[in-house]
C-alpha positions as CSV (number, residue, x, y, z in Angstrom):
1,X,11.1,-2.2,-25.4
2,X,9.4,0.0,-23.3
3,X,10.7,-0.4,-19.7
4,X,7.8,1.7,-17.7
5,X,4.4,2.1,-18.5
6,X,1.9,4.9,-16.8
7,X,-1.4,4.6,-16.3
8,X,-2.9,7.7,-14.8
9,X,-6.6,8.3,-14.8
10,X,-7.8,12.0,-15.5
11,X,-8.7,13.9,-12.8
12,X,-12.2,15.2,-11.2
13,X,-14.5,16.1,-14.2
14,X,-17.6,18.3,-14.0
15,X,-20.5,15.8,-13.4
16,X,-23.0,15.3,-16.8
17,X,-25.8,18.2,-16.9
18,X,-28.8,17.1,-18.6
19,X,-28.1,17.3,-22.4
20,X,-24.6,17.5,-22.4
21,X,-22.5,14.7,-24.1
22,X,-20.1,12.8,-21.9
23,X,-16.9,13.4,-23.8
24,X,-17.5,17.0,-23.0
25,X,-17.3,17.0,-19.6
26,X,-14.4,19.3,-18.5
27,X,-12.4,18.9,-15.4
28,X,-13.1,21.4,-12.3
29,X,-10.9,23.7,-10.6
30,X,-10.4,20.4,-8.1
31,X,-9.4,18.4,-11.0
32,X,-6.9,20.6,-12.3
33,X,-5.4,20.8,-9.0
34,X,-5.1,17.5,-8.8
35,X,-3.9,17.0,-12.0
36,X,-1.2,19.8,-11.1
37,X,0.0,17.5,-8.0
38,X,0.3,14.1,-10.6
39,X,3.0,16.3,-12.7
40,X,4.6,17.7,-9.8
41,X,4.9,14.5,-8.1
42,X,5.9,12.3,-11.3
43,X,8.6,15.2,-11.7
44,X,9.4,14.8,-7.6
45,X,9.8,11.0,-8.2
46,X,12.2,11.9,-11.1
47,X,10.0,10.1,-13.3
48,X,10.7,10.9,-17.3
49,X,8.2,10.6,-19.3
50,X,8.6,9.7,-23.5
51,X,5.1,9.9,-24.5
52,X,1.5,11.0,-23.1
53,X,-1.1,9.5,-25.0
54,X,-4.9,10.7,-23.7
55,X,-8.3,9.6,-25.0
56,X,-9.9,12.0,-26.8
57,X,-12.7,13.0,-24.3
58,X,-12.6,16.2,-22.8
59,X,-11.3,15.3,-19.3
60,X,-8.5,13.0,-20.2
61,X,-7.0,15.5,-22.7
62,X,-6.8,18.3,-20.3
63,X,-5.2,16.0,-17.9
64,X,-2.7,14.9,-20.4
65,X,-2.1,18.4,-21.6
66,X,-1.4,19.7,-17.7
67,X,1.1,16.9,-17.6
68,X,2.7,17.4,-21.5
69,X,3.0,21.2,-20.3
70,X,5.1,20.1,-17.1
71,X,7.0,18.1,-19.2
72,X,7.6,19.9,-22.1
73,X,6.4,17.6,-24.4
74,X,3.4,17.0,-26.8
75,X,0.7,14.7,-26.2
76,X,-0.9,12.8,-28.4
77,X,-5.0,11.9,-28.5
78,X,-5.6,8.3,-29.4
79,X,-9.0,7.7,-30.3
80,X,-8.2,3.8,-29.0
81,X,-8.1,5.0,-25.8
82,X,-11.7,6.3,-25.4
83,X,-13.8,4.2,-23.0
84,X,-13.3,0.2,-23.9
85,X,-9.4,1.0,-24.0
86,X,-7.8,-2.4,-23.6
87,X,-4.6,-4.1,-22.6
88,X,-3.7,-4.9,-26.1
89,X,-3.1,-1.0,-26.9
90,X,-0.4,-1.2,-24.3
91,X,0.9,-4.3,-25.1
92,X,1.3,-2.8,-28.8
93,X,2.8,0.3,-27.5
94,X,5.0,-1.4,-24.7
95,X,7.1,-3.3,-28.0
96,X,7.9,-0.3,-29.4
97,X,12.1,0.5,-29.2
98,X,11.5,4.0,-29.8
99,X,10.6,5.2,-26.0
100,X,11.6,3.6,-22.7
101,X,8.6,4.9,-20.9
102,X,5.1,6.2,-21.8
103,X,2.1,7.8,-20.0
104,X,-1.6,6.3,-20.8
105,X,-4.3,9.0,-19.6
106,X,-7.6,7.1,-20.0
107,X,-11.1,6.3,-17.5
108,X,-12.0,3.7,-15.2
109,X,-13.2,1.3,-15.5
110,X,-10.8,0.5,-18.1
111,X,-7.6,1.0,-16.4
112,X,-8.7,-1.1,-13.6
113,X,-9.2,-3.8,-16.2
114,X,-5.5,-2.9,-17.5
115,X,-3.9,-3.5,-14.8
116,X,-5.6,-7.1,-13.8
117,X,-4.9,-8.1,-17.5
118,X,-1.6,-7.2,-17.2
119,X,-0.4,-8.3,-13.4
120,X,-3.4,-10.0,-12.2
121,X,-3.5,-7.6,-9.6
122,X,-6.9,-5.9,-8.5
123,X,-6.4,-2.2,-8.4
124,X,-9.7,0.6,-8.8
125,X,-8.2,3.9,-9.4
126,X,-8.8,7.4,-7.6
127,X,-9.5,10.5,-9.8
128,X,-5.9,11.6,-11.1
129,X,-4.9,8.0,-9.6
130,X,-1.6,6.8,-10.9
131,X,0.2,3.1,-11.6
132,X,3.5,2.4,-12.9
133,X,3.8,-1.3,-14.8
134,X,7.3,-2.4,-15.9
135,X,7.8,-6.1,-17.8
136,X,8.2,-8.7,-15.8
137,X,8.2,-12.6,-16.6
138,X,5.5,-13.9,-17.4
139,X,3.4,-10.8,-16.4
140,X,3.9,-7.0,-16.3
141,X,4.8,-6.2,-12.5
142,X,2.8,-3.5,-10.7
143,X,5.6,-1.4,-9.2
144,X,3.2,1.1,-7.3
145,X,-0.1,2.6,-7.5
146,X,-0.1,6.5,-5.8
147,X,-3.6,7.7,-5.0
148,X,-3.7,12.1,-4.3
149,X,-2.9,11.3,-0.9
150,X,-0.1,9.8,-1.8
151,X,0.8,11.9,-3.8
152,X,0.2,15.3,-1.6
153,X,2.9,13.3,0.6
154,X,5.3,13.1,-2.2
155,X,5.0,16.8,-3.3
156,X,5.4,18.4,0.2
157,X,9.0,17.0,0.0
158,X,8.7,15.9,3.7
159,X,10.7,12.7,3.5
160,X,12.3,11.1,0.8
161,X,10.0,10.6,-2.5
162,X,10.6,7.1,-3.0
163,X,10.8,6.5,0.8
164,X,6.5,7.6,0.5
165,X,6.0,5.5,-2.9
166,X,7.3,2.5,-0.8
167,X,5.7,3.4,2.9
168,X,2.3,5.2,1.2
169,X,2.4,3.9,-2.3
170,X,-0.6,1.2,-2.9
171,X,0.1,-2.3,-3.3
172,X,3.9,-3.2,-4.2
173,X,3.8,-6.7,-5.7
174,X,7.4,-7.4,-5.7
């Protein structure tokens, strides 16, 4: 079973010009900065990562392909993850014994909704925002949520990395 889940919105987008389709909307220089600082602080943290799967719009996929390319590993673009991605594609994923951990890169508000399906916790995510869920009993536990600021602290290398997640990091339920 998979033992840590990622949920990582993608980072700052260019904002919808007048005919343009939303799933085109690409991320800006800021967002792929941003997007640079989630890899290099899930890499600081000592994270692994299995999989990336990304929704298929525009934004998401270039965040999950900034992170793939840090990892070294392919991503994959799930159509179910577009916007009305639900808890049920993670719990479906989260039984799988092939990966202990795997990165979701999706949109708000649906990973909001994610996480109070899973923990019952009330979390809104930042642009490039990231929470880690592992199983718990009866509930998924939120282990942290790490907003860019949080994540800035991480990456400077200032203090211990998982001294920040636990003094910065956003709400630690357990």
């Amino acid at each position: 079973m998979v033992s840590e889940v990622y949920l990582i919105r993608h980072a700052t987008a260019e904002p919808t010009r007048i005919g343009q389709n939303d799933s085109d909307r690409n991320l800006t220089a800021t967002g792929i900065a941003e997007v640079t600082q989630v890899a290099d602080c899930l890499q600081a943290l000592g994270i692994v990562i299995d999989v990336i799967r990304c929704s298929p719009l525009a934004r998401a996929q270039q965040t999950a392909q900034i992170i793939a390319h840090h990892y070294a590993l392919p991503m994959t673009i799930d159509q179910r993850l577009a916007p009305g991605f639900d808890y049920s594609i993670v719990q479906n994923y989260a039984h799988s014994r092939l990966h202990r951990s795997i990165a979701f890169v999706a949109h708000q508000p649906d990973l909001a909704w994610i996480v109070w399906s899973a923990t019952g916790v009330q979390h809104e995510f930042a642009c490039a925002g990231i929470v880690r869920l592992e199983p718990a009993t009866p509930r998924w536990r939120l282990a942290f949520a790490l907003a860019p600021y949080t994540q800035e602290r991480i990456v400077a290398g200032q203090n211990d990395p998982w001294t920040e997640v636990t003094r910065l990091g956003e709400p630690l339920d357990g």
